[in-house]
Every structure is written in C-alpha cells, then in structure tokens.
N, C-alpha and C positions, 0 to 999 in steps of 0.2 A: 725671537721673543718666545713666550715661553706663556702657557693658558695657568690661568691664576689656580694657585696650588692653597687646597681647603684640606684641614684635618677636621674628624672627629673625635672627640673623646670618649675613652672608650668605647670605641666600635670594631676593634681586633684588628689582623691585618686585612689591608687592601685588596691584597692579592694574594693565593695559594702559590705558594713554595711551589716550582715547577717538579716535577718527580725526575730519579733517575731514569726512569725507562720513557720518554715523549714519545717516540715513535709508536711504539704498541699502541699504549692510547689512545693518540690520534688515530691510527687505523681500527678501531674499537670503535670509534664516533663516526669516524666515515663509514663503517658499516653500520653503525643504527640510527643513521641520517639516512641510508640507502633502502632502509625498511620501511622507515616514512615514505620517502621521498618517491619510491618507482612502485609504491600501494595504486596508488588511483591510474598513473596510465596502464598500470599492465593489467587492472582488470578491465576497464573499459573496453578493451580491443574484447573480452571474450562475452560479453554478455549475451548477443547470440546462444553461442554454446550455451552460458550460466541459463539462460531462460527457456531453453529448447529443451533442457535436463529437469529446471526442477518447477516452472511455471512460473508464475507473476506476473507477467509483462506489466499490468497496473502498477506495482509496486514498486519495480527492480530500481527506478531510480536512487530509493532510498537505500542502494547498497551504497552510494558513495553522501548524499544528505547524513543518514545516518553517524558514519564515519567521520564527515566535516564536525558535524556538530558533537561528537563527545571527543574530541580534537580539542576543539577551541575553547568550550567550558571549563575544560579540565586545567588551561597551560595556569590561569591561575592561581591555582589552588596547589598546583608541583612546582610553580618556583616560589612557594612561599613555604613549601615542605623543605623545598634543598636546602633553604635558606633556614628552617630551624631544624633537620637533620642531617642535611649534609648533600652534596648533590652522587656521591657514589651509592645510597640504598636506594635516594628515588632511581638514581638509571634504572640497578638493578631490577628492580621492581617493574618499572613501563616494559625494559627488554622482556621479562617473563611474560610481562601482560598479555606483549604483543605478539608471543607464541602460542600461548595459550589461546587465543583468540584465533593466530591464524589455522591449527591445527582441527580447533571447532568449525569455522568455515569450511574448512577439508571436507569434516566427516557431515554436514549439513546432508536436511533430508526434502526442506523445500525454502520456497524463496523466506519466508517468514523469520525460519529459523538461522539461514544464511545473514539476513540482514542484522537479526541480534548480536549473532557473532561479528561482524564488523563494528556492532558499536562497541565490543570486548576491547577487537581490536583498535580502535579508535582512542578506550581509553586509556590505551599500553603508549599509542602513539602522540598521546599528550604528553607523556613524561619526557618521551624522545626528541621532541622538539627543541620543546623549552630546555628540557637537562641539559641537551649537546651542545648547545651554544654558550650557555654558561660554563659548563665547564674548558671550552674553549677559548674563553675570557680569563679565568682561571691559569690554564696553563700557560699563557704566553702575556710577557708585557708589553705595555703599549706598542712600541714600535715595531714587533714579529707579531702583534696580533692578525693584521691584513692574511697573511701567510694562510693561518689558518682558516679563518671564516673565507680566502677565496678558495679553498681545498675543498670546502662543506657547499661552496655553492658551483664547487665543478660537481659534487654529488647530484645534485639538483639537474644540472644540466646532461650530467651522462643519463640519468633517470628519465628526463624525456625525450630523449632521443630513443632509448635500449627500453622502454617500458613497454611498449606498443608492439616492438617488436617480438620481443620475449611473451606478452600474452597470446599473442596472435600466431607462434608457432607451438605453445602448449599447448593453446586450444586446439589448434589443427591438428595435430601430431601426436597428441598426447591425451590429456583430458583437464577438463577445465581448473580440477581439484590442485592439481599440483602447482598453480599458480601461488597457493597459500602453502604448497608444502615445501617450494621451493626455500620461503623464509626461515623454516626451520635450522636450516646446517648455518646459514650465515648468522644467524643470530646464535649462535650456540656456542659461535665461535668470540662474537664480540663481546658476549656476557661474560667467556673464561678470558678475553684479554681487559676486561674493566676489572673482574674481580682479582687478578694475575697481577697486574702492573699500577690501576689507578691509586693512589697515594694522599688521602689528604689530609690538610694541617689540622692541629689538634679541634675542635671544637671551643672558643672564647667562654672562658669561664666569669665567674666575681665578676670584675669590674670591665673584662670584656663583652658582656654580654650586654644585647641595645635595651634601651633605656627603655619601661615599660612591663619588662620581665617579671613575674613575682618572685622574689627573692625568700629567702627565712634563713637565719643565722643561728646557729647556735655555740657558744664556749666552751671549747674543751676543755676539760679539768685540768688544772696545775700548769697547763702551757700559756693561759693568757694573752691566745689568738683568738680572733676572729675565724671562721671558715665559712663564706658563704654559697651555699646552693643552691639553684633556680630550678623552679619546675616550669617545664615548659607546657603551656597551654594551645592546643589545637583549637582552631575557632570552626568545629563541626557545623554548628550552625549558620555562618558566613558560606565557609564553603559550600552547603546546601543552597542555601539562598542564590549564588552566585551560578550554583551551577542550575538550579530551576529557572533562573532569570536569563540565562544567555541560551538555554533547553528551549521555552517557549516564543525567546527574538530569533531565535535561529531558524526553527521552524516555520515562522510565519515567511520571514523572508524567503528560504529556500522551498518553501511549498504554493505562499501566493501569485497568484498570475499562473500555475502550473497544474496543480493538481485541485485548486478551485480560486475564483477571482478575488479579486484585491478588497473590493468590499463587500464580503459576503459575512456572515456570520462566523466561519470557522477563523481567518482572518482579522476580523476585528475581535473578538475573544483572544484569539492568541498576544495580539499586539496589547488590548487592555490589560491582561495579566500580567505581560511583561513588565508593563508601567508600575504597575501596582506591587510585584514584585520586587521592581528596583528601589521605590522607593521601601521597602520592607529592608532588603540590603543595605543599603545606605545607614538604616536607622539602625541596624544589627552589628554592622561594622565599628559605626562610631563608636557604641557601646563597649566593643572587642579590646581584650588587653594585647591580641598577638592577631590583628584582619588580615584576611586572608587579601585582602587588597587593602593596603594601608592609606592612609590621604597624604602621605608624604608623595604617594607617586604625584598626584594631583596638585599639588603645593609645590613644587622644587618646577621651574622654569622649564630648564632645559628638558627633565623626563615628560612634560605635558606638553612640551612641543613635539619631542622625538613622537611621543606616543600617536599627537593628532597629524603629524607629517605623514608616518608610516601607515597611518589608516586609509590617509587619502593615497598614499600608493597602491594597497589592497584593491582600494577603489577602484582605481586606472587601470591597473593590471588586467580585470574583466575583458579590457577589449583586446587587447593581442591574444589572451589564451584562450577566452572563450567564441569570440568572434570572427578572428582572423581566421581560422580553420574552414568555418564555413562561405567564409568570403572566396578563399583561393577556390574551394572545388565549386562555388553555386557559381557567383560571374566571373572567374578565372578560368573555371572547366577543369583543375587540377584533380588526379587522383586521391587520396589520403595522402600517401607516403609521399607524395611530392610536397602537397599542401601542409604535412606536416612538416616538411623541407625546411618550407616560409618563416616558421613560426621557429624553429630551432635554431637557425640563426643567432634569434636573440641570446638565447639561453649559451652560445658559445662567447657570444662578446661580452657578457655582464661580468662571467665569474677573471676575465681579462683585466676588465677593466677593473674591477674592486681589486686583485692584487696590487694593480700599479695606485690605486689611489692614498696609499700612506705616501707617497712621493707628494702627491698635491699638498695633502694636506695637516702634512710636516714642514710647509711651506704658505698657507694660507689660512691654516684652519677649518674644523670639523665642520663649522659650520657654513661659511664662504665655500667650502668645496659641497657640502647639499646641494645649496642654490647653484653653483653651475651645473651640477648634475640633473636638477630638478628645472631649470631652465633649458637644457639643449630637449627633455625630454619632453618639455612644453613647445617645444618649436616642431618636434616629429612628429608629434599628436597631431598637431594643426596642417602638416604636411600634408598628412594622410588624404584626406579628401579632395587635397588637388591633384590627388593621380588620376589619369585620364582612365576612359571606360571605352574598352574595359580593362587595358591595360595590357602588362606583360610581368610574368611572375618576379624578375629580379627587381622592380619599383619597389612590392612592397617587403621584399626581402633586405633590401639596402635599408628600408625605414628602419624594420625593426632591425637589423644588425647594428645601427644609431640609435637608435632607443637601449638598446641591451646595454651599450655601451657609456650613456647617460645615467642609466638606472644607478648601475656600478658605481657611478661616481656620487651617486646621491643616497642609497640606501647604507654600505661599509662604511661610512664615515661615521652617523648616525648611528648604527647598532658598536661601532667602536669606541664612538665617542659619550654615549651617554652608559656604557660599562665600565667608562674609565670616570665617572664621577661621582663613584658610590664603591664604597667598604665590599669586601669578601662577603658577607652576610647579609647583604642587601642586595646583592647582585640577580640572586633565581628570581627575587621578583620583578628586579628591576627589568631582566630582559623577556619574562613571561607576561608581563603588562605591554611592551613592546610586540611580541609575537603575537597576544591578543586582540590587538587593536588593528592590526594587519590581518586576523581572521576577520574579525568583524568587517573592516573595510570590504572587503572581498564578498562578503555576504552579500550586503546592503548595496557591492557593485553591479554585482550580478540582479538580484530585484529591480533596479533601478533601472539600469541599460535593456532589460529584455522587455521590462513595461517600455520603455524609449522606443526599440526596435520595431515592438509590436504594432505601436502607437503611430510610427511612419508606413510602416507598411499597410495597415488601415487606410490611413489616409489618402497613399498611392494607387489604391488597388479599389479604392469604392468598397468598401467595407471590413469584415473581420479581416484582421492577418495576423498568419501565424508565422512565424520565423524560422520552427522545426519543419512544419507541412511544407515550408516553400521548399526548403535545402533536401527535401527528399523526391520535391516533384523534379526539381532539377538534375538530380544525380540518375536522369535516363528524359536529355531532353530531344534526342531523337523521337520519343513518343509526343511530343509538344508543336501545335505548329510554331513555324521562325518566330511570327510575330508576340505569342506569348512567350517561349521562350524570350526574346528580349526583354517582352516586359517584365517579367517577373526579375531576371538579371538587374534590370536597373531598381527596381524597387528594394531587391536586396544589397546591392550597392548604394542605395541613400539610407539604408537603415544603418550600415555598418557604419558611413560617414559619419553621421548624427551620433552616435555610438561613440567614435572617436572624438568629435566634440566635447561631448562629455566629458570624456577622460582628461581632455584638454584642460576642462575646467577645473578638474579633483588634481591636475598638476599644477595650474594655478594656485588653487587653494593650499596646497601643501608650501607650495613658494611665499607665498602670506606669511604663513602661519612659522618660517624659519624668520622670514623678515622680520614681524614683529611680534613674537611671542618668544624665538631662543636667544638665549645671551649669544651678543659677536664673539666672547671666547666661553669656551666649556670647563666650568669648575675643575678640574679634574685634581684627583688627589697627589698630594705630597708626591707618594712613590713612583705615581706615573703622570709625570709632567713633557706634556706634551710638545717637541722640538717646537 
C-alpha cells in the first residue's frame, strides 16, 4: 500500500533535481552539521581555562544560554528565507556567520564580550541547522532519504563523544582560543564545497509561485503575452516579533530557578512580555502576505502533530543528556569520561537505528513506526527508576543504549515523513518549524526537570536543595562522613528518578499526540509516494 498521494497546484516541484556532484555536498553538510553540532561540548570541557583567563564566573553560563537562544529564534525566520530565496545563500550566509563569530570569540577580551560573540555565533548556527536538513530532503527522495539524515545524526553522535575531548586537550595543551579557531579551516572548506558543487533548481516563477505572492503583469508590445513578475515580500516585522517573543521565553526559562527564582520579578516580566508579545506576533502574522511562520504549519494535521511530538521529545531528552551525567559520577562514583561512557551509548544506537528504520516504515508507515519507537522509549523511561541503588554502570548504560535505539525509530520517520508532504518551497519552513519546536521542548525541559529535581531534593534533605552544590559535594566524598555521603547519594538518586518520570510522561504525551492528532497515513506527494 502506498500513503495517499496529494498535489498542489502550482506550487513547483516537490523535490530539487538531485545534482551531479552528491558526494561533495553531502560532505559540505556533514561538516556544517559538525560546527553546530561539537560547539557546546567542546567548549564546555574548557571553561575553567575560559574563566581563569578572562573572568565571569557569574556570567559564563550564558556562553552556551546565549548561544541556545539565538539558535532557536532564528531557525524560523531561515527556513522561511530558503524557502523564498533559496536554501544555497542562506547556507552560505549562516557558514560565514558562523566564522565570523567564531574568530570574534578567538580574539575576545573578557567574558562579556566572549559571550556576544557566541550569540554571532549562534546566529550563523541557526541557518546551519535548519538549512542542512532541508537541503538534505532536497537531495535525496523518499526512499534514500534515511541514508542521509542517519549520516547527519552519526555527525551528532561523533560530536559528543570527540567534543569533550578535543576541548579538554586545547585547553590543556594549547590555549582556550583555538577551540573557535579550530572551526575556521573546516568551515572554509564546506563553504568552497556548497558554493563548488551545490546546484539548485530554477526558482518557480508565474504560476509556480505559492499562492499569496504579489504579483503585477504587464503586456508586452505587439507580442500579446502576458509576463508575470512577483515581488517577493520579507515580513521584517514577523520576524522581529518572532525573534523578540522566543528572546524573552527563552531567557526566562534558561535563567529562572538559576540565576534568580521562578517567581521573582525578573521572571515574571520576562514570561508577561513573552505573552504579550506573542500575542502581537500572532496579530502581525495573520496580517503578513509571506509570515515568517505561516498558519498552514498549524492547520495541516500531520505538520501540528510532527511539530508537538518533536517538542515533547526536546522535552524528554533533558533527562539522559543533562541528568544522566551527574547521576553516573554523584551515586555511581564514575569519573567524567567514564560517566560520559554512559550517556554515549545512546548517541551510537540512534543514528543505527534511524538508518535501518526506512525498512519499518516502508513496511508500516511513518507513523505506526513513531509509536513503536515512541512507545519502547516510554517503556526505558519508566525502567530507569527500578534500577537498584546504587547500582552498577552497564544497568544504566544498557537503558540508554535502548532508548537510543527507540528514539531512532520515532524521531527519522517523522522528520522524513512530514518533509515528504510538502512542495520544494515549503520545505525550509516546514522543517525549521520542526527543529523549533524540538528547541523549545528542550528549554521548557530543562526549566521543568531542574525545578522537579530541586523540588525532591528539598524535600529529602529538610530543606533548600541544590542539584549543582550536591554533584560537587560529592565529587570528593572522601571529605564526607559514610553516612552523608549516603544520604546525599540517595537523594540525588530520587531526584534523577522523578526526573525520569517525567520524561516518561513528555513520551506519553508525544504517543497521544501521534495517536490522535496524526493521520494513520501521511499525505505525501505525488513524486514521493511512500512504499
């Protein structure tokens, strides 16, 4: 059987003519995946050094807040640019961003002015997101698409493994700067193989262009044609709004409970603003001849489900990357590099598992193959807390190696399958609505889960608890008698459980939200109908 095949009229082709040259390309994108992708662990390992050089300790978080947040505001606004200019100037464009950014944090002269520069960078590595993926939608049809996007998340997984590593002997060996100068030659290299080899189809003229365009015709003399020409309209004002509105939810979330409480005034301002911003967005958009986030995404089934599925995985995600780490070294006892062992795991069984799952779901469908993916990972969540205490490191290494390998099977379907149900011209935003709703999950996880954690730990402990002070009293509990040492063990042990709970639930809710919110088969168009 075969997923019900919908045309548009006039909306161009489906899909980009794949180029002569695929190989270059691809390796073009797997390097400017690889400049997103290994940013945040290779500097983490050095911030020592970064703060022993240029001061902040208050601050330095916001070298990686900063970063997240002109990321995630921006993916909307660049897949709705590919989408009306094409997606080879935005690449171009983020790759320069994101040099130009990293070479300013090079020459930075204290932390202030470091952390500007990474939101440079930040806003180079919005285009790189979003771009790379669609254009790897682009290049391959339906059934070689897996291929690709599991290539872009071995990127992802070499990155956390080789990122820690590589900052951690710069810093040591070397000096902290070269962590950003490192990205220079590789990006130099992927910008001459995009501008070298990438290829794309003409731009949809007349009557290929989406319905909404302003048009103006005029008659040529004595030939008694029509010619008509669109001017394309940027919606500046959308995009402001959209990036003001995700600037001040971003901040509250990644600064409250942290750098001050949840309902303090700095907090409740940011979050009122936000509100009051969106809805100014909302009213700005509808208005828009060409929105920077159009209501089609929000209107069409299957993209409001992908979108709210992938939010809730953003969600979940919080607890194995941010959580698990502190768990193996606080009640495990593990090193880093061990503890980062645990958690890397995952990251080798996912990009596994998503190459094989065109085989599922060439055989089931995009969406019946989500829900088993998103169901065995509802089942490891809920593991998690019946591992005994304190345990022994392969328990929770086996989880997540099953989790990695669930994910795989629930996230490639979904980013394949709701790219294959929209036109060439629709695609940058389709999947940068997609990538945004997976940032945002991941925000709002993180907020959530650390109020959770704090919130047990409190509780266990007879009063305030911190989750960061505990994981540092612990990492030298030879200074501790046994019996605190214990306790503090098991208190960070129920907070991580409860933690996983959580997630349990945000895999719940995304299993909903396929069950009754996406069509059992995915539109998908004419050209790429799916086995």
């Amino acid at each position: 059987m075969t997923e019900p095949s919908t045309t548009r009229a006039g909306t161009g082709p489906s899909s980009a003519p794949a180029p002569a040259h695929r190989r270059p390309v691809v390796a073009a994108l797997m390097l400017g995946m690889g400049l997103a992708a290994i940013d945040g662990t290779i500097v983490s390992t050095a911030v020592p050094q970064i703060v022993g050089d240029l001061g902040g300790l208050a601050v330095f978080s916001w070298l990686f807040s900063g970063y997240l947040l002109a990321v995630t505001v921006t993916l909307p606004v660049y897949g709705k640019l590919s989408d009306t200019f094409g997606r080879k100037p935005v690449l171009v464009a983020g790759v320069v961003l994101f040099l130009v950014g990293s070479l300013l944090c090079a020459a930075a002269w204290n932390m202030a002015s470091l952390i500007a520069f990474r939101i440079v960078q930040g806003l180079g590595g919005g285009a790189l997101q979003g771009t790379v993926q669609t254009i790897a939608a682009d290049l391959y049809p339906l059934k070689e698409r897996p291929k690709i996007q599991a290539r872009l998340s071995s990127v992802w997984a070499a990155s956390a493994v080789a990122g820690p590593a590589a900052g951690g002997l710069l810093a040591g060996y070397a000096d902290w700067r070269w962590i950003f100068l490192i990205n220079v030659p590789v990006g130099l290299v992927a910008l001459w193989l995009i501008c070298r080899y990438l290829v794309e189809p003409e731009r949809p003229t007349g009557a290929g262009l989406r319905a909404g365009a302003e048009a103006h015709a005029r008659v040529r003399a004595g030939a008694g044609k029509t010619e008509v020409r669109a001017r394309v309209r940027i919606d500046w004002a959308g995009a402001l709004c959209v990036f003001a509105t995700g600037a001040l939810l971003l901040t509250a979330l990644v600064q409250g409970g942290v750098a001050w409480p949840w309902l303090s005034a700095p907090s409740l301002g940011l979050l009122g603003g936000a509100a009051v911003l969106g809805a100014v967005t909302v009213l700005v958009e509808r208005r828009a001849v060409e929105p920077i986030i159009p209501g089609w995404v929000w209107r069409r089934r299957t993209i409001a489900a992908v979108n709210l599925a992938l939010g809730a995985l953003g969600l979940l995600m919080v607890a194995p990357t941010v959580f698990l780490p502190t768990y193996a070294q606080s009640v495990l006892g593990l090193g880093p590099i061990a503890a980062g062992f645990v958690l890397s795991v995952m990251t080798l069984s996912w990009p596994i598992s998503a190459a094989l799952s065109n085989r599922v779901y060439a055989r089931i469908g995009f969406r019946l193959t989500a829900v088993l993916g998103i169901s065995g990972a509802l089942l490891v969540l809920l593991a998690f807390p019946l591992l005994p205490f304190p345990g022994e490191p392969w328990q929770p290494a086996l989880l997540m190696l099953l989790l990695g390998a669930a994910l795989g099977l629930f996230q490639l379907p979904l980013i394949v399958g709701v790219q294959s149900t929209v036109p060439y011209e629709e695609r940058g935003t389709t999947t940068a609505s997609v990538l945004f709703c997976r940032q945002v999950g991941q925000s709002v996880g993180a907020a959530v889960f650390g109020a959770v954690a704090n919130g047990v730990l409190s509780a266990r402990l007879g009063g305030d608890g911190d989750l960061d002070t505990l994981a540092r009293a612990l990492d030298s509990p030879e200074s501790l008698p046994p019996a605190t040492t214990d306790l503090l063990r098991r208190a960070v042990d129920a907070a991580v459980d409860y933690v996983y709970l959580g997630a349990a639930g945000a895999a719940a809710l995304a299993l909903l939200v396929l069950l009754v919110l996406a069509p059992r088969r995915f539109p998908v168009l004419g050209e790429e109908k799916q086995p």
